[in-house]
N, C-alpha and C positions, 0 to 999 in steps of 0.2 A: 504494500500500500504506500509507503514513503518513497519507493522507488518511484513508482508511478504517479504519487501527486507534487511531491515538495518542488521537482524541475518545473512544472507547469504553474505554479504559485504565485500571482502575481506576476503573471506574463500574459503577451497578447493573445500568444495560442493557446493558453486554458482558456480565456473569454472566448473563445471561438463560439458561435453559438448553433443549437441542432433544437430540435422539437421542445415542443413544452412538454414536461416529465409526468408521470400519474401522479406526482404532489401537486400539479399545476403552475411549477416553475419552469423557465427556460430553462433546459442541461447544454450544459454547456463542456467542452473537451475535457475539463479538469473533472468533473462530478462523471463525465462517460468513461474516461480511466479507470478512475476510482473505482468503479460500480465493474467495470470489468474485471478487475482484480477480484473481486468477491464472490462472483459467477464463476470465476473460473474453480475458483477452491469448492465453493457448492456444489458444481457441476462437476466436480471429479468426487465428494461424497455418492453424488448420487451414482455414480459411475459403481462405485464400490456396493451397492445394495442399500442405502438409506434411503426412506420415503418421507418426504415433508411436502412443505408450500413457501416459499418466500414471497416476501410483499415489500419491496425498494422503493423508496423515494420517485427514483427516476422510472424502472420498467412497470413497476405495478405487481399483481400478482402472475407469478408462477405455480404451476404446478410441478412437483417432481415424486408426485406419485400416493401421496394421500396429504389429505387438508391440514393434518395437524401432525406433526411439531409442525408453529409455524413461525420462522424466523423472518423480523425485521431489519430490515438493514437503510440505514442512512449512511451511506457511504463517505459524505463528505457534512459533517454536522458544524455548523460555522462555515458555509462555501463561500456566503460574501466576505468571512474574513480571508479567505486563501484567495479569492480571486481579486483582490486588490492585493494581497501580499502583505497580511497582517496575520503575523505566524502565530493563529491561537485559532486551532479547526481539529476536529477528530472524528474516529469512524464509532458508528454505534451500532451493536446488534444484541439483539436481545432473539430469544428463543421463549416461544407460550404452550402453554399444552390449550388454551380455550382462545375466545373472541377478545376478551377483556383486557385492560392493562393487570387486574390483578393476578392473571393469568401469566404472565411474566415465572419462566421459574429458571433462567442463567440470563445473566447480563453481561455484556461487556463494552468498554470504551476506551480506547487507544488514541491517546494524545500524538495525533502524527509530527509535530513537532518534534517531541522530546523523546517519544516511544516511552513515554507513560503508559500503565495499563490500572485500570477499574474493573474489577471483575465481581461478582456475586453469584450465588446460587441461591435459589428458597430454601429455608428454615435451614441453611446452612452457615450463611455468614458473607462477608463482605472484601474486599482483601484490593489493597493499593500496592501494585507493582509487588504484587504476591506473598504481602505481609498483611496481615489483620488488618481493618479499619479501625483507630481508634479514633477518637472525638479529641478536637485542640481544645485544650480548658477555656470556658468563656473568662476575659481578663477582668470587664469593667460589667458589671451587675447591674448598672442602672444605664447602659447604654448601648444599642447596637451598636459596636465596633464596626465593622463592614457590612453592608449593605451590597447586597449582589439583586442588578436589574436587567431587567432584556424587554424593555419598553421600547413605542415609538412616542415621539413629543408630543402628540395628542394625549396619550393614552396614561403619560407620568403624573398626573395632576393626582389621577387614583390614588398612588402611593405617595402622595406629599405624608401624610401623616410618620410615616416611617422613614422619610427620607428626612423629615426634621429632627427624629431620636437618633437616628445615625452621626457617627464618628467621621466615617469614610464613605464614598458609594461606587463599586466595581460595576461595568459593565460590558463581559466581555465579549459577547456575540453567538455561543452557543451553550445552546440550553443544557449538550448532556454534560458538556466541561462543567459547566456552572453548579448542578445539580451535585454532581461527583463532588466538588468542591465546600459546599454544601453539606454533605455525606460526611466529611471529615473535619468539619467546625468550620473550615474555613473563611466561609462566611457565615454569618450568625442566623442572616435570615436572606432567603433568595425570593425577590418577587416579581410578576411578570404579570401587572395589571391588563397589556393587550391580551388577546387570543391567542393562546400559541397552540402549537400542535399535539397531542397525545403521543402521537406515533414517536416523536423526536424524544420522548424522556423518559419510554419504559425501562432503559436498562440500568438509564441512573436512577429512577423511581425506584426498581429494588434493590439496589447501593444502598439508598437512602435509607428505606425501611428497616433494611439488613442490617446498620449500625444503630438504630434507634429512633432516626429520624422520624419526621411527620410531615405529607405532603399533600393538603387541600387545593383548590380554587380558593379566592380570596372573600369569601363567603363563609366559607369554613366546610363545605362539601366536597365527601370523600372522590380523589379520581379513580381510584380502583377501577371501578366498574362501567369508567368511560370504555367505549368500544374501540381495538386498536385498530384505526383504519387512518387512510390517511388524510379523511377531511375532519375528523373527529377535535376538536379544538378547544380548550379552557385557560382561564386566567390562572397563575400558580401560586401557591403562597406554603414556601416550603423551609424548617429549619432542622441542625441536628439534632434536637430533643424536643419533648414533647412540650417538656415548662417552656423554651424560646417559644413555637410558636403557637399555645394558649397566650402569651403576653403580645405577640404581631397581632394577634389577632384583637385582641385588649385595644391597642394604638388604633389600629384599622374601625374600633367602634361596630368590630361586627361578629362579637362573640358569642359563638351560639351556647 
């Protein structure tokens, strides 16, 4: 995957542009790499006797031989930060045994950057670059330290309430980095007053859960049971313990 993406990063030929994808984005050379590299490794499981379904950003769904396991793949998560050449983009894939995000039961996210990896399993555990996930001690008690957003300028007015208790405010363009990040204290509290996608944050959604975490809509309503598809869309309001985000939610005025 780094082979295939990081040359094209910020260059004119990954902007090259081809169809609009089944997420309903232009794909463009860097995101059709990408996505080749991952078909290809699919495509030689299935070669070996495994039956699933994959559901990509760019092709849609696949069949390879029965509906379920069914892996989703964003091959390029953060693309407009690689296709300008702002090196903070990664691949997500998650594997479901049902329809649901909470169907989710392996995750994984590869910071092609750095060849960081985020991996989890259900009712198994959580594990960064193949070590446990542990939680960064919160520092200051009476204050979100960082604030993690994936807002557009319309849409940030939502979250003024928490962008006034905040220390710091991170935003850095994809949702499973952030989520991951998140997973691990990193940031205190992640929020994404737009719509964003379900499909983009199943695998760091069970990172997340997998270390303790807690990850609503900004309402306070579970996404589990959002269906994983890929027009399926919610606002996010997600931290690594349950005490941060009963308190975002306290700030937000919308505790249920």
């Amino acid at each position: 995957m780094r082979q295939a993406v990081l040359p094209l990063a910020g260059t004119a030929a990954g902007r090259v542009q081809f169809e609009v994808g089944a997420g309903g984005d232009t794909t463009m050379e860097l995101d059709r790499a990408a996505e080749a590299v991952v078909f290809g490794e699919l495509e030689s499981l299935a070669g070996r006797g495994e039956r699933f379904s994959v559901l990509s950003e760019e092709a849609g769904l696949r069949s390879f031989g029965a509906e379920y396991p069914l892996v989703l793949v964003d091959p390029v998560d953060g693309s407009l930060n690689a296709k300008q050449g702002i090196p903070l983009f990664g691949l997500m894939l998650a594997v479901l045994d049902g329809p649901a995000i909470d169907d989710t039961f392996a995750g994984y996210v590869l910071n092609l950057n750095n060849s960081e990896t985020w991996t989890a399993i259900r009712k198994q555990g959580a594990w960064r670059a193949g070590v446990p996930l542990a939680v960064i001690p919160r520092q200051d008690p009476k204050r979100i330290q960082i604030l993690g957003l994936e807002s557009s300028p319309r849409s940030i007015a939502a979250a003024r309430p928490l962008v006034e208790r905040s220390s710091k405010i991170r935003i850095l363009g994809s949702m499973a980095l952030s989520i991951a990040h998140t997973a691990s204290g990193g940031f205190d509290v992640l929020c994404a007053p737009m719509p964003v996608r379900a499909f983009d944050m199943a695998a760091s959604l069970l990172l997340l859960a997998e270390a303790g975490g807690v990850a609503t809509d900004m309402q306070g309503n579970r996404i589990g049971p959002l269906p994983a598809s890929l027009d399926s869309r919610t606002s996010l309001l997600c931290a690594p313990t349950a005490v941060m985000h009963e308190e975002a939610l306290k700030i937000l005025g919308t505790q249920h």
